[in-house]
N, C-alpha and C positions, 0 to 999 in steps of 0.2 A: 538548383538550390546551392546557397554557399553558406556553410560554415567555418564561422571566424571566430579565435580568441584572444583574450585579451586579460593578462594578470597585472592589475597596480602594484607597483614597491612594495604595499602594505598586506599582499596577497588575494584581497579581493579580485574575484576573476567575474569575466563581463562574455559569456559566449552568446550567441547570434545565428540567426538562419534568416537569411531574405529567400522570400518569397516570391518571386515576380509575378504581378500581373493583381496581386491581394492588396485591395485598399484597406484592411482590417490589420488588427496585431495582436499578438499576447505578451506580455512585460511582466515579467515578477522577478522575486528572488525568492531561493530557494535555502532553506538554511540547513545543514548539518544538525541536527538536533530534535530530536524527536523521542519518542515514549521510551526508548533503551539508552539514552541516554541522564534519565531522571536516578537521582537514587529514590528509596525506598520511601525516604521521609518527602519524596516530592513530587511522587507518582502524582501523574493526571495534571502537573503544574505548563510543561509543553503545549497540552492543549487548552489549559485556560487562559496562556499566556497569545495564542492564536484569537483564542475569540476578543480578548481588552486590544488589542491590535486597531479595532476599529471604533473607540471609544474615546478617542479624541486624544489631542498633540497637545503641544503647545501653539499652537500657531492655529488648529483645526477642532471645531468642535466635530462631536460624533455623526449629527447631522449634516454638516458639512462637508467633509469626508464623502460620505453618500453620495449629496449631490453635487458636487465639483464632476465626478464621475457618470452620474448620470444625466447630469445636463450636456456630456456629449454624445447621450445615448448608448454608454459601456456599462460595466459589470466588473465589478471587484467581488472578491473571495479570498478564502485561506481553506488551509486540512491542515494538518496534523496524521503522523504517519508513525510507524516505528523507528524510523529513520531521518524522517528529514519534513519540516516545516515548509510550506510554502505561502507566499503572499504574491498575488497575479488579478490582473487585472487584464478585460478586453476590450481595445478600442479599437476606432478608426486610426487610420497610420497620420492625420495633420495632429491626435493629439496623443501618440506616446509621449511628448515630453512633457503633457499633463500628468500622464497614470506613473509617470516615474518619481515625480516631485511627490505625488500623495502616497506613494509606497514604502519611497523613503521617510517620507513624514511618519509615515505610522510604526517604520521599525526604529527612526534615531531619535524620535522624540516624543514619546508615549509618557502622558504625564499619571496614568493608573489613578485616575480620581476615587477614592474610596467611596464615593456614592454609585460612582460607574462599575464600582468590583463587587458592591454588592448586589449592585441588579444583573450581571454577570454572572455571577455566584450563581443566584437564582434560574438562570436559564440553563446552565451546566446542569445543574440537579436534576430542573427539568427532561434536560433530553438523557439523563442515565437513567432517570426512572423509563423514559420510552423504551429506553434498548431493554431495560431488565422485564418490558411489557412483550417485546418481541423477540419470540422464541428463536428464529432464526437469523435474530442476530446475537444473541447473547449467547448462543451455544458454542458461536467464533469464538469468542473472548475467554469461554469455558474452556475447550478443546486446546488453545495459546496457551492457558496454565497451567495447563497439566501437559503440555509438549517441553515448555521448558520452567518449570516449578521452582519457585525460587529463586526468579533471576529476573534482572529490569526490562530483559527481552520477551519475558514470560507476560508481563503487567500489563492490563488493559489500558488504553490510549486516554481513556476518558478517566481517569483514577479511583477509587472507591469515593462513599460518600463523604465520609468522615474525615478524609485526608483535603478532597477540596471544599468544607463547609470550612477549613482552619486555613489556608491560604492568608496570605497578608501582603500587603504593598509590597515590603522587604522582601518576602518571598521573590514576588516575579524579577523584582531588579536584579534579584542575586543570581538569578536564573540567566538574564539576559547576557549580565556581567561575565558568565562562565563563558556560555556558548554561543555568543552573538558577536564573537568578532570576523573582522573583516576575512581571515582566511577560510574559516566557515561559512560565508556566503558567495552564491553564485547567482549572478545575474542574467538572465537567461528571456531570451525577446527572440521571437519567429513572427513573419508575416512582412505586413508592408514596412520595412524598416531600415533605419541607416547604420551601420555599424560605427561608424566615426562619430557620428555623433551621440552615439549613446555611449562611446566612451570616453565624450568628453563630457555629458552630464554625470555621468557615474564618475568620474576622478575630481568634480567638483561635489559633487555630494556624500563619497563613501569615499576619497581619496586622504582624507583625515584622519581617518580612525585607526587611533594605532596598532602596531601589531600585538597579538593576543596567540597563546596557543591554549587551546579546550582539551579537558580532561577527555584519557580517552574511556569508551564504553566498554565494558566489559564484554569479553566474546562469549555466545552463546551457545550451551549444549542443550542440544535433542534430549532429555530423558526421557519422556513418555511417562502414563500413568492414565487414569479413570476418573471422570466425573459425573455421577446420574444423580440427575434430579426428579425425583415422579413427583408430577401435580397432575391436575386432571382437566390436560387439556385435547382438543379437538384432534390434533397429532402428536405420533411417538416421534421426538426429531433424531434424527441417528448422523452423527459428524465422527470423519476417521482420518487417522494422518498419521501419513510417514514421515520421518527427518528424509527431507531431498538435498538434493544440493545447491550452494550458494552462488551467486554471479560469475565467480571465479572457477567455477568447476568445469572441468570438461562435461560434465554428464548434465548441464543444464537443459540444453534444447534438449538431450534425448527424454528429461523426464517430461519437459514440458510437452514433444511430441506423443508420448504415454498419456498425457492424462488427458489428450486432448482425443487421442483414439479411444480411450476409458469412458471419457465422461464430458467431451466437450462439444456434443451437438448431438441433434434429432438421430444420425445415425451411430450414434458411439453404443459401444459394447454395452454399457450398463443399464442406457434410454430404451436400446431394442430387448432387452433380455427383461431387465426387470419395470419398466412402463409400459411397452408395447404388448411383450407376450404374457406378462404375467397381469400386470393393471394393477403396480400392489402399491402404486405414489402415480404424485402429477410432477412432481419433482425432483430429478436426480442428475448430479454433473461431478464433476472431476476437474480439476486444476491444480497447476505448480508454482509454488510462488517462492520466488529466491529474493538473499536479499544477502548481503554484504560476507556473511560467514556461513552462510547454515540455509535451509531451506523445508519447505511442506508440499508434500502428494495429499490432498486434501479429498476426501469424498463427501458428499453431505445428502442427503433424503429424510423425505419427512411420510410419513405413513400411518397407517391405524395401528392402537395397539396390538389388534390380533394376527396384522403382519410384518411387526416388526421383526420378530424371529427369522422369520423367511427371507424376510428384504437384507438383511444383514449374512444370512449362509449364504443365499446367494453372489453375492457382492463378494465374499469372501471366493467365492470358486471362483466366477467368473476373472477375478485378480491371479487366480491361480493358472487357467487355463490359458491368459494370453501369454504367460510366459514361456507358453509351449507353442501356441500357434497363431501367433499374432499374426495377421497378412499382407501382404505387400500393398496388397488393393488399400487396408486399414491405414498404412500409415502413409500412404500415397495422400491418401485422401487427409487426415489430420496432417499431413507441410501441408498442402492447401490452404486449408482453413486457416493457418496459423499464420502465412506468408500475407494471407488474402486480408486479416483482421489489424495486420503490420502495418500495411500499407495502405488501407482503406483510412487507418487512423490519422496517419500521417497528413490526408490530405485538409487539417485541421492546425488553423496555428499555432494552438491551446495545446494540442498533443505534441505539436513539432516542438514549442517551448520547454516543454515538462522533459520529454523523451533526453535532448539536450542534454538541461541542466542533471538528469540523474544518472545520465551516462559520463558526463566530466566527473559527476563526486566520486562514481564508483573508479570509473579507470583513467583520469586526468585526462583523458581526453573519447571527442566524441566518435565513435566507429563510425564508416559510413555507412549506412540501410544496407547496401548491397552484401557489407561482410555478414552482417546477419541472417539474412537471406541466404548465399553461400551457405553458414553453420545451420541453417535449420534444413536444407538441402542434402546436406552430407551425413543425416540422420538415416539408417537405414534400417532395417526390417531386426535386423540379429543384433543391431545396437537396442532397440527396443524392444527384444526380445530379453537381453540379457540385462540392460534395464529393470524390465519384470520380475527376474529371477532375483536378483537381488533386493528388492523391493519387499518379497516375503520374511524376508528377517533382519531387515534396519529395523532400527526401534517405533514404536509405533505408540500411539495415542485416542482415547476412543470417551468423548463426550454424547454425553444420553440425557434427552428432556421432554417429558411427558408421561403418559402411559407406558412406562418400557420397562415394567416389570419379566414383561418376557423377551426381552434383548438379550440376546449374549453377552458378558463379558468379556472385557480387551483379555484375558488369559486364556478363555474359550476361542477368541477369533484367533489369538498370536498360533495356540496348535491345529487347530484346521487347515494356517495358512502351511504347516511345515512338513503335515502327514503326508 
């Protein structure tokens, strides 16, 4: 595998990973800009601005778009993140210099038809009504605002109703205008690919655009706090999270090796204690998720009301207990899992593109797999132990939805964790 870079004058950067032997590709750009970088009055405008992406250019109508791409048998998409926009497309490798022309198209020359923002409109509302239908996933979004309350890191990705029924043409321009210049995007292609040649399409297509600097985002604090919802549904859902650490931290892989012995497969601490022996969920996992300043040790379970109480004490010890006897065999086995899910991904061009471009935004340039591997290696038994220990008294946050009138409160859990 080779990774190559390339910055135009104008800051646009163009990174690369050929693939030998893959007639397939992934091409997108990845932008800077995402749900913590909206102010207040503009929340949820990121990801409205992703979905009008593919509702036609000036040169492409929306249908069109579609199939240019799927008449050579590929697939286009976008997200929307806390941090960072993407637009990617997957083809065969005779036609990335298709999926690049229509990519560009739909980020330099978006003509936002106000018939096209209103049926847009319409389908946004629609999928925030689904999430507000599905418990386990809205309890994310619950659980994010009360981790950091009052902050544009805190705000859900999809925005409230009321902020995107008011959107307007202007809006997204002014959007684009801020945070769509060239030194906030990254162009990022894995698979069957040329590197010179895609940066010499990319210097004729994004080599124009002048330079720009984007306001920056506000950095975000952990405060923690409570949100329960009782309705009466089928489960009591129970979500808890610590402020972890951010990309930049030395303590990353150890918390992410923590929450993967916690909570990250059939044999993790939480799955055998509280699914296997006790039977009190069909559901329960642990993970760590970092991101540019700041980070979450996340647990989530969902269960009857009349074990929520218990599924929640217990959870509580068992967090207490690995801080004392975590085991070598434990975190032997999560680097495993962790090394093994690393590189199972990789062998994916779609992951090899993405992995890339989010590792140039965070650290200007891309590590190689192996330093990774290395840092999740050099995690050991009393790093994760002492991980642990500290883990009971960073700040913490604790969303609740359903029947969970008999959950404990985040003040209830915070002394259990400390006695």
């Amino acid at each position: 595998m080779t990774i190559r870079l390339t910055t135009l004058p104008n800051g646009f950067r163009i990174v690369t990973e050929h693939m030998p032997g893959l007639k397939s590709a992934s091409v997108g750009v990845w932008v800077t800009a995402g749900g913590r970088h909206e102010r207040a009055d503009q929340n949820g405008i990121a990801h409205f601005l992703e979905h009008m992406a593919f509702k036609g250019t000036k040169t492409r109508s929306a249908l069109r778009i579609a199939e240019e791409i799927e008449d050579v048998g590929g697939y286009i998409n976008a997200y929307t993140s806390r941090e960072m926009t993407a637009y990617y497309a997957r083809v065969l490798e005779n036609d990335v210099p298709l999926a690049l022309d229509v990519i560009s198209d739909i980020l330099l020359n978006p003509v936002f038809d106000p018939r096209e923002i209103e049926v847009e409109r319409g389908v946004i509302l629609q999928e925030i009504g689904q999430t507000l239908d599905t418990p386990d996933d809205i309890i994310f979004d619950w659980l994010h605002e009360v981790s950091y309350p009052d902050q544009p890191f805190g705000r859900t990705i999809l925005g409230p109703e009321a902020r995107v029924a008011a959107f307007t043409r202007d809006d997204l321009r002014r959007f684009v205008g801020e945070h769509y210049g060239p030194a906030q995007m990254i162009l990022s292609a894995a698979g069957g690919i040329d590197h010179d040649a895609i940066v010499a399409q990319a210097t004729d297509l994004f080599g124009g655009l002048p330079p720009a600097t984007a306001p920056v985002a506000p950095a975000a604090t952990f405060i923690g706090g409570e949100r329960r919802e009782r309705k009466k549904l089928e489960q009591a859902h129970f979500a808890l999270s610590f402020e972890g650490p951010g990309y930049r931290s030395d303590d990353m892989f150890a918390a992410q090796v923590y929450a993967m012995a916690m909570g990250g497969g059939m044999s993790s601490r939480l799955f055998q204690k509280i699914r296997e022996e006790r039977g009190l969920c069909y559901t329960i996992f642990a993970q760590a998720g970092a991101y540019e300043d700041t980070g979450q040790v996340t647990i989530y379970s969902g269960t009857s009301a009349s074990d929520i109480g218990d599924l929640a004490t217990i959870t509580v010890d068992e967090l207490k207990r690995a801080a004392d006897d975590m085991t070598e065999a434990e975190v032997a086995r999560a680097r495993a899992q962790m090394k093994a899910g690393m590189l199972m991904g990789l062998e994916s061009p779609s992951s090899r593109a993405e992995r890339i471009a989010r590792l140039l935004a965070i650290w200007g340039r891309v590590p190689d797999v192996e330093e990774a591997v290395a840092k999740v290696d050099a995690v050991g038994v009393e790093d994760v132990r002492r991980y642990g220990a500290d883990l009971l008294t960073a700040p913490s946050a604790l969303a609740l939805y359903g029947q969970v009138a008999a959950a404990p409160g985040l003040d209830d859990i915070r002394r259990r964790l400390v006695v």
